[in-house]
Structure formats: C-alpha cells, structure tokens
C-alpha positions in Angstrom: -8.3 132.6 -33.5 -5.6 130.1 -34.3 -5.8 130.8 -38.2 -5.9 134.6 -37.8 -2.1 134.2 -36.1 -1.0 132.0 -38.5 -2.4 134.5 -41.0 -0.1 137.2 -39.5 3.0 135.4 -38.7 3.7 136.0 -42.8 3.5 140.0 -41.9 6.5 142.1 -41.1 7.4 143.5 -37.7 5.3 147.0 -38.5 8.0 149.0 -36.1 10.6 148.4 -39.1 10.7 151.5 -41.8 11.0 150.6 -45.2 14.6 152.3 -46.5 14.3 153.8 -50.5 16.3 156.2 -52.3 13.6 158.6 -52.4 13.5 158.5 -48.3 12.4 156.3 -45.3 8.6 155.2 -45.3 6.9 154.1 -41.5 3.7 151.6 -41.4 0.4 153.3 -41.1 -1.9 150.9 -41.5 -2.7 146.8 -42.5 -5.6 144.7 -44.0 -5.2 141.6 -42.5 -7.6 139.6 -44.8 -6.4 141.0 -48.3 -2.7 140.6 -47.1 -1.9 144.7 -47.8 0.1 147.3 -45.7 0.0 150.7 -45.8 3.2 153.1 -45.7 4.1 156.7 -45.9 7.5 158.8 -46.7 8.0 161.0 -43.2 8.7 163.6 -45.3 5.2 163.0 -47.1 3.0 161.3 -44.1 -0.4 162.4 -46.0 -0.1 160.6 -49.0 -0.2 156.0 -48.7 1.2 153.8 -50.4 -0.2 150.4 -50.5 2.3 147.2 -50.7 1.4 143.3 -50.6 2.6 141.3 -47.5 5.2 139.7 -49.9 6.3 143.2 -51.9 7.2 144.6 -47.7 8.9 141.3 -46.9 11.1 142.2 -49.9 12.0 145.4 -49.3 12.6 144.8 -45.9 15.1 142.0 -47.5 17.0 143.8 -49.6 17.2 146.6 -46.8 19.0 143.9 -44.3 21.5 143.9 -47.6 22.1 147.6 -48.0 20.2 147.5 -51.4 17.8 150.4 -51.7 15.1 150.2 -54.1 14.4 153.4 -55.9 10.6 153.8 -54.4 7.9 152.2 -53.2 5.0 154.0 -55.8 6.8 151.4 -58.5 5.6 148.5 -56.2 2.4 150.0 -55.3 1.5 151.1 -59.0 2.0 147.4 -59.5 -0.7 146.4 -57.4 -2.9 149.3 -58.3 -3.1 147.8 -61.9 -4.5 144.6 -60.6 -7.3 146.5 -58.6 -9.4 148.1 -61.4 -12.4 146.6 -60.6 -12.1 148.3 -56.9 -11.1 151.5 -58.5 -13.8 151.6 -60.8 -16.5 150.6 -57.8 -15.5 153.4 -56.3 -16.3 155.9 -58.6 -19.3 154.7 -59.1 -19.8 155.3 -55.5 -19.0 158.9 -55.8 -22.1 159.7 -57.8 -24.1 158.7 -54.8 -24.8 161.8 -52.8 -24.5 161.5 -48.8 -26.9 163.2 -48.2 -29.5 161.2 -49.3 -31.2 160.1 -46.7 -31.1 163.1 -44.3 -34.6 164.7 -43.5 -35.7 167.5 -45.5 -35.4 170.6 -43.6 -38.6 172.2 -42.2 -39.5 176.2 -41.7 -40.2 177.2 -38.6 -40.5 180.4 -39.1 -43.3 180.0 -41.7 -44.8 178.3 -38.9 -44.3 180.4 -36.6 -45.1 184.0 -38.7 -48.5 182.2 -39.5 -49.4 182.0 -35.9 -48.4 186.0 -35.0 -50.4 186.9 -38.4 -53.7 184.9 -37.0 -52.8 186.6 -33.5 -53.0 189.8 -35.0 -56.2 189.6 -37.4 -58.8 188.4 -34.8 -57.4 190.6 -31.6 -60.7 189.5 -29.6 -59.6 185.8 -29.5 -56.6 186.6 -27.5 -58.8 187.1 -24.2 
C-alpha cells in the first residue's frame, strides 16, 4: 500500500485542466503502473490523448507561467512512437474474431417441424 502512494505522489492533481492554444483539455483517465494520463479537449471529449506523468507535470508548469503550448497531440505523438510494439499487438488482436467461442446456434424449428410431420403420417399413434 505504502509504495502505491509513493507511486502517485509524482501524479498531478487530476481536477487541474491542462491549458493549450488549441483549447483546454480535462483528465479522463490514469494508469497508475505505466505512469500515463489520459486527457480530452472539451470541445473534443471523444477523442484521448495520452501524456506521461512527467509530459502533464510540464504542461501544468508552464501553465502556472502563462506559457501555452501549442497542443497536447505533439506530446502524445511522442510517446505513441515509443509504443510500436503495443500498437502492433493490437492489430494482431483484431484478426481474432469475438465470437469465437460462442455456441453454434441450433434450429428448433427443424426440430420441432419434424415432430408435427411424424404426428401427421401415423394419425393412429396419437390415441
């Protein structure tokens, strides 16, 4: 427990937005282990951009000075071009389908028109 708070003492406060020239970006998410945040333009809350603990603490730096960098996909593209080996993982994990181990559907009704047909060629077994 005492090493995962010391971990995050090096993270910023996540309630601080991150000021660029392009627009303000809010925290959406963190991965504790690999050091990374997650954050999004307001104006563009679908699309993440990932930033090292280090890249926000800069940022957040050079916001406490008025200095506004121009973006923050100049900082993530940075780290995206140390993460090949991820990127290329997960393409390979498209190719996989999902649906792979679902049961194969059964007919019922083939069942179940197989049953009336028998009903109706022998009437006398009804009875």
């Amino acid at each position: 427990m005492d090493s995962y708070l010391d971990v995050l003492k090096d993270f910023p406060d996540t309630n601080i937005a991150l000021q660029t020239e392009k627009g303000k970006a809010v925290f959406q998410k963190m991965d504790i282990f690999q050091r990374l945040l997650w954050y999004a333009y307001l104006d563009n809350p679908i699309q993440w951009l990932k930033l090292t603990v280090d890249q926000t603490n800069a940022i957040i730096e050079q916001n406490k000075k008025k200095v506004l960098p121009a973006n923050l996909e100049d900082f993530s593209s940075e780290l995206d071009q140390d993460t090949t080996e991820t990127i290329s993982f997960m393409d390979s994990m498209k190719q996989d389908s999902i649906t792979r181990f679902d049961r194969p559907k059964t007919n019922k009704n083939r069942r179940h028109k197989r049953n009336n047909h028998n009903k109706r060629a022998n009437p006398n077994d009804q009875k």
